[in-house]
C-alpha positions in Angstrom: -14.5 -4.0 -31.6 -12.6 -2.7 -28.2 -9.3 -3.1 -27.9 -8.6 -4.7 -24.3 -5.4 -5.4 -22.9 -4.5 -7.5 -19.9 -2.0 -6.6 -17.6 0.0 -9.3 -15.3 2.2 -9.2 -11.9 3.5 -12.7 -10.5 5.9 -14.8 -9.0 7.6 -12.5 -6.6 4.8 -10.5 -4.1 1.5 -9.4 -4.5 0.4 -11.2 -8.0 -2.1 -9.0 -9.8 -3.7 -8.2 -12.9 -5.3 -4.8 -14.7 -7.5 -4.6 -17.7 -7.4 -1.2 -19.9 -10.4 -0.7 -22.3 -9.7 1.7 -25.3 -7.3 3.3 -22.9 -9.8 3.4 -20.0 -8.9 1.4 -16.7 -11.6 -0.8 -16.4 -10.8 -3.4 -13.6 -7.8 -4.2 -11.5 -7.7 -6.6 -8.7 -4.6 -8.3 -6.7 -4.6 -12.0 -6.0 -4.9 -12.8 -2.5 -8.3 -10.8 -1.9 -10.1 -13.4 -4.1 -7.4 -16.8 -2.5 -7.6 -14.8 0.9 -3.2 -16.1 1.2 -1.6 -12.3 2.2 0.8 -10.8 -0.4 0.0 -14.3 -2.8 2.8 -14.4 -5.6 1.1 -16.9 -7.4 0.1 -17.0 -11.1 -3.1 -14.6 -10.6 -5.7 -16.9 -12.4 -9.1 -15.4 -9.9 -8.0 -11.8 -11.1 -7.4 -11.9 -14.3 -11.0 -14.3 -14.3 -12.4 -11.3 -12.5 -10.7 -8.6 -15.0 -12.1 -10.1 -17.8 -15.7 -11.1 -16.7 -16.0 -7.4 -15.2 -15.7 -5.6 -18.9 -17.7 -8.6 -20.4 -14.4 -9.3 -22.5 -13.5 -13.5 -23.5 -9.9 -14.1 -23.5 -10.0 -14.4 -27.4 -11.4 -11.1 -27.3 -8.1 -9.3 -25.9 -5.7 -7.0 -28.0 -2.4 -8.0 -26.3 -1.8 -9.8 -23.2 1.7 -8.5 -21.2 3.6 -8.9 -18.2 5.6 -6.0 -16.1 8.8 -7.8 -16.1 11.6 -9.9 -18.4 12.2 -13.0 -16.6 14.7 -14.5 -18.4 16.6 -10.9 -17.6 15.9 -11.6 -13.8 17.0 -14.7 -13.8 20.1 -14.1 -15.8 21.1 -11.7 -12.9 20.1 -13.9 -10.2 22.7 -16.6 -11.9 25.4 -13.8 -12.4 25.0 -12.7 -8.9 25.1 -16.5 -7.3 28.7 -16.7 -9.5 29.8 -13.6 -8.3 29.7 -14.8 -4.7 30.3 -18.4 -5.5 31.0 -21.0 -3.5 28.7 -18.7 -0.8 25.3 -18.7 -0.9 24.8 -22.6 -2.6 22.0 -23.0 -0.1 20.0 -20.1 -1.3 20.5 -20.6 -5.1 19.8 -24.6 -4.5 16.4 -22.9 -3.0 15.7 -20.2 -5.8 16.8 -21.7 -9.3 14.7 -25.4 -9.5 11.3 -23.1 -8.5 12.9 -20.4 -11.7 13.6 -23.8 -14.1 9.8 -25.4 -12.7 8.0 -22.1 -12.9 9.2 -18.6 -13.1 10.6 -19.4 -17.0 7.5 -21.0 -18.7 5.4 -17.6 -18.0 4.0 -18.0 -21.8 2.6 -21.1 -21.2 1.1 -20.1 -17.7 -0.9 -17.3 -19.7 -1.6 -19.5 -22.4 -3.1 -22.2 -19.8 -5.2 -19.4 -18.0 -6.7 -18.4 -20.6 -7.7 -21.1 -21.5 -5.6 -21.2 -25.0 -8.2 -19.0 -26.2 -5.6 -16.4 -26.9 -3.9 -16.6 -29.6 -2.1 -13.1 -29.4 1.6 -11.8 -28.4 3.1 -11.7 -24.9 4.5 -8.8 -24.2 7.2 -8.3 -21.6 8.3 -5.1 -20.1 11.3 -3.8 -17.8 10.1 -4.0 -14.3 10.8 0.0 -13.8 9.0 1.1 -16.9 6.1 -0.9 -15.9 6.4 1.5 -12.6 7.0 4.7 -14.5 3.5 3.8 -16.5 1.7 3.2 -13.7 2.9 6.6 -12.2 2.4 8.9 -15.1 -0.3 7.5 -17.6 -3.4 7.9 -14.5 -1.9 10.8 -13.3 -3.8 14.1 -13.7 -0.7 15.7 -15.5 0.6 16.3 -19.4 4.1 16.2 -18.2 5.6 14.7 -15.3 9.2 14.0 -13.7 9.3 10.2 -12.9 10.8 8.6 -10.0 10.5 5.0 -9.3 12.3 3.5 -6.1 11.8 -0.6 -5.2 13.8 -3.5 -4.4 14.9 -4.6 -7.7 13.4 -5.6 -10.4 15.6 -6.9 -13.5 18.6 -4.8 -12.6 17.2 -1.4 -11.7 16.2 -0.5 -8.0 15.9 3.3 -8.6 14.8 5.3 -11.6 14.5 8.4 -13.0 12.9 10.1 -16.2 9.9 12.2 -17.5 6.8 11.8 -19.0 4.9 13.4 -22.2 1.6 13.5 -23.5 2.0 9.4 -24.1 5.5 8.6 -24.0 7.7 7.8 -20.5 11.5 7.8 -20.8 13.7 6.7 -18.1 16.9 8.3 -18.4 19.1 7.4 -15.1 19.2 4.3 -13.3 21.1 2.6 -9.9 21.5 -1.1 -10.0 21.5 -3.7 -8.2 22.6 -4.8 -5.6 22.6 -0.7 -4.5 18.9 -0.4 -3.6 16.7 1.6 -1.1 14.6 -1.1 -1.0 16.5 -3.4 0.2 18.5 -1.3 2.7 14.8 -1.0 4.2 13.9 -4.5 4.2 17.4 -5.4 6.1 16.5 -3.0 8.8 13.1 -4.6 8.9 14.8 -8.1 9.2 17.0 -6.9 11.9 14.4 -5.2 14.1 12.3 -8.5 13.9 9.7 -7.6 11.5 9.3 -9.6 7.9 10.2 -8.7 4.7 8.2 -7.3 2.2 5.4 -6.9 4.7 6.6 -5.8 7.7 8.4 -2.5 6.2 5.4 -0.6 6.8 5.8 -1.6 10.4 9.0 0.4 11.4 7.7 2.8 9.6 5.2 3.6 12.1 7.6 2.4 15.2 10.0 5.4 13.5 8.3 8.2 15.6 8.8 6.2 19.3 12.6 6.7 18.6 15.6 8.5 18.4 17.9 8.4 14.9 21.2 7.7 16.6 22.6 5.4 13.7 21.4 7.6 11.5 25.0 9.0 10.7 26.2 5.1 11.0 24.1 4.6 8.5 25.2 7.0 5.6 28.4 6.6 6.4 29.6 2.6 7.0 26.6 1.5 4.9 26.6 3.2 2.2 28.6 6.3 -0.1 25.7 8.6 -0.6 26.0 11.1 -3.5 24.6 14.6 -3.5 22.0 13.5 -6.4 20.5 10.8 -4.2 22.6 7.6 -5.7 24.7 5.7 -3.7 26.9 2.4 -3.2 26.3 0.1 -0.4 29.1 -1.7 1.2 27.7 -5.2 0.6 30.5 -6.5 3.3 27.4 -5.2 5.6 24.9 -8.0 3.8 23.5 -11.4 2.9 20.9 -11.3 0.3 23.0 -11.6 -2.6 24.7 -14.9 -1.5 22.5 -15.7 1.3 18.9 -16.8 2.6 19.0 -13.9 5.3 19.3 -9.8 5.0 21.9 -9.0 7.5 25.1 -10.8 8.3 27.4 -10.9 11.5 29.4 -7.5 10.4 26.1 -5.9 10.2 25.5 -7.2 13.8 28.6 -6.0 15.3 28.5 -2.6 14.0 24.4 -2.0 15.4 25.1 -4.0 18.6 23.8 -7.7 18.6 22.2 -9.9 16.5 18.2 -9.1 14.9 15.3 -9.2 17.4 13.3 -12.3 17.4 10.1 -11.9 15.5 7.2 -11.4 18.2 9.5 -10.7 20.9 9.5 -7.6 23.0 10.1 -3.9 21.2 13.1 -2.4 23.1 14.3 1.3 22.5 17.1 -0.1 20.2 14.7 -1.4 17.7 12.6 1.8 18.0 16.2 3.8 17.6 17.2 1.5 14.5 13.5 2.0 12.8 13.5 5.8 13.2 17.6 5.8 11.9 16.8 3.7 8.4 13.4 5.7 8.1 15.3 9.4 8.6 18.1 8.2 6.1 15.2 6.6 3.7 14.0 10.0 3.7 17.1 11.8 3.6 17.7 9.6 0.3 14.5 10.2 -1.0 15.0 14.1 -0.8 17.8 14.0 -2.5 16.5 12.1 -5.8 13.6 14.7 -5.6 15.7 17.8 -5.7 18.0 16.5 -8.1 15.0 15.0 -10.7 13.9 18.6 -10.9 17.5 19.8 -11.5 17.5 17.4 -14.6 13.6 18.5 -15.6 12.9 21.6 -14.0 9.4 20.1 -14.4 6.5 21.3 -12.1 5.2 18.1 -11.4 6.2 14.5 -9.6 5.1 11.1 -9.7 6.4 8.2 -7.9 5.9 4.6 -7.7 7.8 1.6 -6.5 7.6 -0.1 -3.2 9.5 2.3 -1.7 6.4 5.3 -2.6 4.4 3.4 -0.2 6.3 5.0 2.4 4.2 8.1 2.7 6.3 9.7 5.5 9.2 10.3 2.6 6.4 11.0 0.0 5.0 14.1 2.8 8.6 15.3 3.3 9.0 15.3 -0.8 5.8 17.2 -0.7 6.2 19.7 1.8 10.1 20.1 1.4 10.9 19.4 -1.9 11.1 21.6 -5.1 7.8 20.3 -7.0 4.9 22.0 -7.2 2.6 18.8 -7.2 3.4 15.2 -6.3 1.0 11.8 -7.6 1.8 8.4 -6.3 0.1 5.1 -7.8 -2.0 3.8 -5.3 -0.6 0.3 -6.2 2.8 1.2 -6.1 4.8 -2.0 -5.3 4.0 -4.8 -7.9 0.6 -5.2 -8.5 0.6 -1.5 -9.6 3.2 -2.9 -12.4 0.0 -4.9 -13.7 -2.2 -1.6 -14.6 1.8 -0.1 -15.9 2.1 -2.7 -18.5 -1.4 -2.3 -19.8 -0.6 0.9 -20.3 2.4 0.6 -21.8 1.0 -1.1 -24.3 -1.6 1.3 -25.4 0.3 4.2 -25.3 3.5 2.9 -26.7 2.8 -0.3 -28.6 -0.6 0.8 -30.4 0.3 4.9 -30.0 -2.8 6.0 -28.4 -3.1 9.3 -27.3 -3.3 10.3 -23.4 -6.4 12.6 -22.6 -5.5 14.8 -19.9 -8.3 16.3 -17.8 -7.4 17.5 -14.7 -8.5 14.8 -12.5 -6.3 11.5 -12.3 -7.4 8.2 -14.5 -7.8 5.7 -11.6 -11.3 6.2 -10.4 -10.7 6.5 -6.9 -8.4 3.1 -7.1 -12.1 2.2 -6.7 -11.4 -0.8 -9.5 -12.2 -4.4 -8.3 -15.3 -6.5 -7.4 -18.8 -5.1 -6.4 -22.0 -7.3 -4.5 -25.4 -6.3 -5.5 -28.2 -6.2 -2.2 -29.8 -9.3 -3.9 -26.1 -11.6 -3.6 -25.6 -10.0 0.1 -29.0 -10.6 1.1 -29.3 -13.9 0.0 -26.0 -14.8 1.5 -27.0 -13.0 4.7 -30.3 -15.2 4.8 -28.3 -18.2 4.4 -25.9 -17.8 7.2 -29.1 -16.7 10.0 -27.9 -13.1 10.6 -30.0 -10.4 11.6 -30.1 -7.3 9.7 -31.9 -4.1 8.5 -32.1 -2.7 5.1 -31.9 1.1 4.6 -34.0 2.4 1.4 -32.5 5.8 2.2 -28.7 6.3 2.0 -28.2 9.2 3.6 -31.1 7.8 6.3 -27.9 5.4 7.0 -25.0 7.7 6.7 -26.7 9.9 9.7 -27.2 6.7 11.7 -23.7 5.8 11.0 -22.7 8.9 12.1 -24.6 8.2 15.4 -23.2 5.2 15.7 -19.3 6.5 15.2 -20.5 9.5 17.5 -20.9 7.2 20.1 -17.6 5.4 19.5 -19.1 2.3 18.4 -16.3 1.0 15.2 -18.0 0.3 11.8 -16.7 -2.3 9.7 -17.6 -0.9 6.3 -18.3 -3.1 2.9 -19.5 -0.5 -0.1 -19.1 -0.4 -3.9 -15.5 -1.6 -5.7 -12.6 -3.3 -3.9 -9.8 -0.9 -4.0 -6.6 -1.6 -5.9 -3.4 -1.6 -3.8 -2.9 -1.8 -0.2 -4.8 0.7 1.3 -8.6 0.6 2.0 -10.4 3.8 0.8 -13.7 3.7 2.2 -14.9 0.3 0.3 -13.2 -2.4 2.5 -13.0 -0.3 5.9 -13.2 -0.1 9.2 -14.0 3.2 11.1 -14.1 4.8 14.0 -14.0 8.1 15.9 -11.2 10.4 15.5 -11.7 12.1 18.9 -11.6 9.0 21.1 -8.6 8.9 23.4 -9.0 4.9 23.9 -10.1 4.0 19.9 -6.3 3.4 19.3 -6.1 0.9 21.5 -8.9 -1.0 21.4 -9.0 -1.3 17.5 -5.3 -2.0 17.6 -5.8 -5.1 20.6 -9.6 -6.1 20.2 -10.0 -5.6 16.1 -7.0 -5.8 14.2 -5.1 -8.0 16.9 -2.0 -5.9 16.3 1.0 -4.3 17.7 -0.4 -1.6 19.9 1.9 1.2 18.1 0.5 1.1 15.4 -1.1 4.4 14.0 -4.2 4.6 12.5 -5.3 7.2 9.3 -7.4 9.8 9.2 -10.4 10.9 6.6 -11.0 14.3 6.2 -13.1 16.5 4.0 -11.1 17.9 1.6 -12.2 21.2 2.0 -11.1 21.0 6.0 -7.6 19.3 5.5 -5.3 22.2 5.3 -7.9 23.1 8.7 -6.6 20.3 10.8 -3.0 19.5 8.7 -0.4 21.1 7.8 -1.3 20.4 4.4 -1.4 22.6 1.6 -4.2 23.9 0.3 -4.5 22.9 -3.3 -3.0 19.4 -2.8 -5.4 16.5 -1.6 -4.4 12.9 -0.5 -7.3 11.0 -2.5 -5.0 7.1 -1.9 -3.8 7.9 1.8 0.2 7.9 0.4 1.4 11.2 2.3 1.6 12.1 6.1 1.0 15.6 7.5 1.5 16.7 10.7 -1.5 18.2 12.6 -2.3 21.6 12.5 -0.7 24.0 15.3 -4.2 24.7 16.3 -5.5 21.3 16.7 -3.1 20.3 19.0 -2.9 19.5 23.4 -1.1 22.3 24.6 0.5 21.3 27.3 1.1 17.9 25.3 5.0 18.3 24.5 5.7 19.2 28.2 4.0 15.9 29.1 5.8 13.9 26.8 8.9 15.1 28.6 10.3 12.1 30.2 8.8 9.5 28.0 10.6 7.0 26.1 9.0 4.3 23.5 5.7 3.1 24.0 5.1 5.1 26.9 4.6 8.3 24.7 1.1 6.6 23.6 -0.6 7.8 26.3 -0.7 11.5 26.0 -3.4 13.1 24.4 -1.6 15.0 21.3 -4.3 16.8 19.7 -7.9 17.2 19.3 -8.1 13.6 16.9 -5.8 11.5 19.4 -6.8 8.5 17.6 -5.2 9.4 14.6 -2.4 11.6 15.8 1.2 10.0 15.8 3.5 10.8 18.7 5.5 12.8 16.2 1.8 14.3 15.6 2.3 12.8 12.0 -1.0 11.4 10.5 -1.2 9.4 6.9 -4.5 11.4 5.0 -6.7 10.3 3.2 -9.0 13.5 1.9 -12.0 12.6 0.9 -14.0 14.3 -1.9 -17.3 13.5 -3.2 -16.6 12.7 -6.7 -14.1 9.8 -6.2 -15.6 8.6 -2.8 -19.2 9.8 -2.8 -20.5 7.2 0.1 -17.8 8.1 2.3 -18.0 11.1 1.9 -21.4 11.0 2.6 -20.9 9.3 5.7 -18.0 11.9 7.0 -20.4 14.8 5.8 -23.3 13.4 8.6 -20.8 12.8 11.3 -19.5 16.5 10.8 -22.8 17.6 10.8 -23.7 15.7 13.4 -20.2 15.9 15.4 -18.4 19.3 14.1 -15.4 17.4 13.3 -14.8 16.4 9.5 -11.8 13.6 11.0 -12.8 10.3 11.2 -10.7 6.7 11.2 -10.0 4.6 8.4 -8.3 1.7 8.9 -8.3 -1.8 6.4 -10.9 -4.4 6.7 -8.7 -7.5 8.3 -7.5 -8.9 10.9 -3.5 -8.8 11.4 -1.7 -11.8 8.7 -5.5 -11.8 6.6 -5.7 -10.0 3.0 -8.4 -7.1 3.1 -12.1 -8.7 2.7 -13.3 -9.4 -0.3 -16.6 -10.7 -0.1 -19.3 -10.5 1.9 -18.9 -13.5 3.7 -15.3 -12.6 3.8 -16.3 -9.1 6.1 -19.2 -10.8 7.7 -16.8 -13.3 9.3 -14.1 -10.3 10.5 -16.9 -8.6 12.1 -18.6 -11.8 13.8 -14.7 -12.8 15.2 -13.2 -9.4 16.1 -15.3 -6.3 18.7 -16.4 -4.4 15.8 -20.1 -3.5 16.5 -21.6 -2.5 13.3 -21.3 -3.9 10.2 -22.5 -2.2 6.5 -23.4 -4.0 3.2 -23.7 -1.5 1.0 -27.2 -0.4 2.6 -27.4 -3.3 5.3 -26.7 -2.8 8.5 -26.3 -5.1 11.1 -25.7 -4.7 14.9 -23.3 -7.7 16.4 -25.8 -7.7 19.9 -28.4 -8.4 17.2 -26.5 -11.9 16.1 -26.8 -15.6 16.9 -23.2 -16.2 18.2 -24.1 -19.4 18.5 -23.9 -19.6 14.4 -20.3 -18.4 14.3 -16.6 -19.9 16.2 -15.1 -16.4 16.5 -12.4 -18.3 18.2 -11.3 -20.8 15.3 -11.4 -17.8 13.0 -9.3 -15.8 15.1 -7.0 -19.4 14.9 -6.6 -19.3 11.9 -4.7 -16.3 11.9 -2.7 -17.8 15.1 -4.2 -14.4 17.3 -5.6 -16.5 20.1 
């Protein structure tokens, strides 16, 4: 009989749950793609329903059930921290411990009632951080590994270091809350206007339109940073411990008035601050790299934690740092610690050895739900649309191709839901690389977004160190590192026209031969796409450089700004009927939006819903 174990994220952002199989990941999912509620933190009772009906597995069936954190641990330091700052911060903690006492501390019996009290089995909990270090080194492609994990917090830890071995992880240095990177982040991403735990991703890529000026202001009133990355902040600076907000009025002062209002105009302050807390992020980042490999003197890195989702820092560890090879977790913020407790548990609990191969264990990332033609079809037929059925797959890749070559944006629905927050080629939308106005008009007429916002590239992985300065044995497989475009590749007189510019103006020079996907620091986030892990889209970027001569393409997430990435069918058949995108593939379905009754579809209430109109 197999041994299955079910891995569990909740209660704080992005719920999720993992299945392992005799030590092979077999399905992983996060919440909100099945309750279609962004970044749900609810108990994940549709995923772990979908983990378990994907191997065929009953819930009396599984080995060992375990979740990727203690919470009595979290909420003894959420207590020890309201005393600390006590009689401060009442409103907060009259906010945060009745939902801990209703909720958070009766996990066992959550489990037990999604199940259906079939399983009669242990819980197991795990540190927060370990679950991360799991998640980084078990699917990794390597026998031994330095870890680093960087977050908010999780029980204590914020930042941790260690190595892995064949099938053991040790963490062996720690920083503790209420020091975190994280968090420093997620203040600045408060005070420039953005929200937390969503919108860090945001002034990330409003970074390049500005200038690091408080850079120094940073490292040096903030914070006491230490040579080996570690630091202290001065929490005279903050409010999260005590309070319901980030930042606090000293904080104010010392950047120059209080936080922007969400939705209101970007100035060049906010551009300054975002580039200032990404360049000490970074700076912070390096730091822990260089002095993880003075502890190891391993070859290899691999990183996980909210904070690896920033793939400018994860580039700069890469191109700049002293490891040979870096891996993140695709699912690096907590949904990843899911797949990490799973793991945990077969490696460590039951002993089970790691096979090592070469390749990574995560199939692409490639791990959620599938639709056969029969279940799109039938819900096509349903709804009235029009479409046309392709018996040859590579007959629709060239048409695709045509159709991207004539800067038409596909919204593209193939194979597995990817696991984590980037789409991969299952749950995409793409467009053409070369297009000097795609930017825009995916940024304003599909994904209703800030206009700043930069999109990715695919590339073949045999042409990436071509158009990026990226090196030529590494690949980007889960689109977690930026490179800058190649020398070659680039507008030369582009610099001497970005003289003069300031903020947003800076978008409209052409940079580089893929202006869609070059940042105006010519940064781009990769995505290399090989045919093993990704074999339609790679099919698909195969015709259009065939067809084209350029192996660049866009790949941005199925969605609509504030909705999860589609799920189902009917999920990506109602983005493409209420956003501009023109073509629309079901696995080998293709429909054309001129083709399409409108009158079968309110674009507008849809767009509503999302409050875009």
């Amino acid at each position: 009989m197999p041994q299955a174990i079910l891995g569990i994220s909740a209660y704080y952002h992005d719920s999720a749950a993992a299945l392992v199989v005799d030590g092979e990941i077999v399905a992983a999912a996060q919440e909100e793609r099945f309750t279609r509620k962004k970044h749900d933190h609810r108990f994940p009772i549709h995923a772990v329903n979908f983990c378990l009906q994907a191997a065929g597995i009953k819930a009396s069936e599984l080995t060992y059930v375990g979740f990727y954190d203690r919470p009595r641990t979290k909420f003894a330091r959420l207590i020890e921290t309201y005393a600390a700052f006590a009689p401060f911060g009442l409103k907060s903690y009259l906010q945060a411990v009745p939902l801990w006492l209703r909720k958070k501390l009766h996990l066992t019996e959550d489990i037990a009632a999604a199940l259906n009290h079939q399983y009669r089995g242990a819980t197991v909990y795990c540190d927060h951080h370990e679950s991360h270090a799991a998640s980084a080194f078990f699917p990794s492609p390597f026998e031994e590994a330095a870890i680093l994990t960087l977050d908010g917090v999780g029980e204590w830890s914020t930042a941790t270091m260690g190595i892995g071995r064949h099938n053991r992880v040790t963490l062996t240095h720690e920083l503790r809350f209420p020091h975190s990177l994280g968090l420093l982040y997620s203040a600045f991403t408060y005070y420039t206007g953005f929200k937390v735990n969503s919108g860090e991703y945001k002034v990330m890529g409003l970074a390049p339109y500005g200038e690091p000026r408080f850079k120094d202001l940073i490292l040096t009133r903030l914070m006491d940073l230490k040579e080996d990355g570690s630091f202290q902040l001065d929490m005279s600076y903050f409010n999260y411990c005590q309070g319901t907000t980030m930042t606090n009025t000293k904080f104010h002062r010392l950047f120059g008035g209080p936080p922007r209002k969400p939705e209101t105009l970007l100035t060049q302050r906010e551009m300054d601050l975002a580039s200032s807390v990404q360049a000490a992020c970074e700076e912070i980042m390096l730091r822990c790299a260089r002095h993880l490999h003075r502890l190891t003197g391993m070859k290899h890195l691999v990183l996980a934690g909210g904070v690896a989702l920033n793939c400018v820092g994860n580039g700069r560890i890469l191109r700049e740092g002293p490891f040979e090879n870096v891996w993140i977790q695709p699912a690096s913020g907590d949904a990843g610690g899911a797949l990490g407790v799973a793991l945990i548990i077969w490696h460590h609990l039951l002993g089970e050895k790691r096979p090592v191969t070469g390749c990574d264990r995560q199939h692409g990332s490639l791990l959620g739900p599938a639709f056969s033609e029969q279940d799109i079809r039938a819900f096509l037929d349903q709804t009235g649309a029009k479409y046309q059925v392709f018996a040859d797959v590579s007959e629709l890749d060239r048409k695709i191709a045509e159709w991207l070559s004539q800067e038409k944006v596909i919204g593209l629905f193939q194979g597995r839901m990817e696991f984590g927050p980037r789409a991969l080629g299952a749950r995409s939308i793409l467009g053409d690389a070369r297009s000097d106005q795609m930017q825009n008009v995916m940024n304003l007429k599909i994904k209703f977004r800030e206009s700043f916002r930069p999109f990715a590239p695919i590339v073949l992985r045999e042409y990436a160190s071509d158009f990026f300065d990226f090196p030529a044995h590494a690949e980007s497989p889960y689109m977690l590192l930026t490179a800058p475009v190649s020398e070659r590749h680039r507008q030369a007189d582009s610099q001497d026209q970005m003289k003069g510019r300031w903020g947003l103006e800076q978008l409209y020079v052409r940079r580089s031969d893929i202006p869609a996907v070059t940042h105006v620091d010519y940064s781009a986030r990769l995505q290399t796409v090989d045919a093993e892990r990704f074999p339609r889209l790679h099919g698909i970027l195969k015709a259009f450089h065939e067809k084209t001569g350029c192996p660049v393409a866009i790949n941005t997430s199925f969605n609509i700004r504030g909705e999860p990435i589609v799920g189902t069918p009917a999920d990506a058949f109602r983005c493409f009927m209420g956003t501009h995108i023109d073509v629309l593939i079901l696995e080998n379905i293709a429909l054309l939006k001129e083709d399409q009754p409108q009158a079968n579809f309110d674009a507008k209430a849809y767009r509503e819903r999302f409050q875009l109109d």
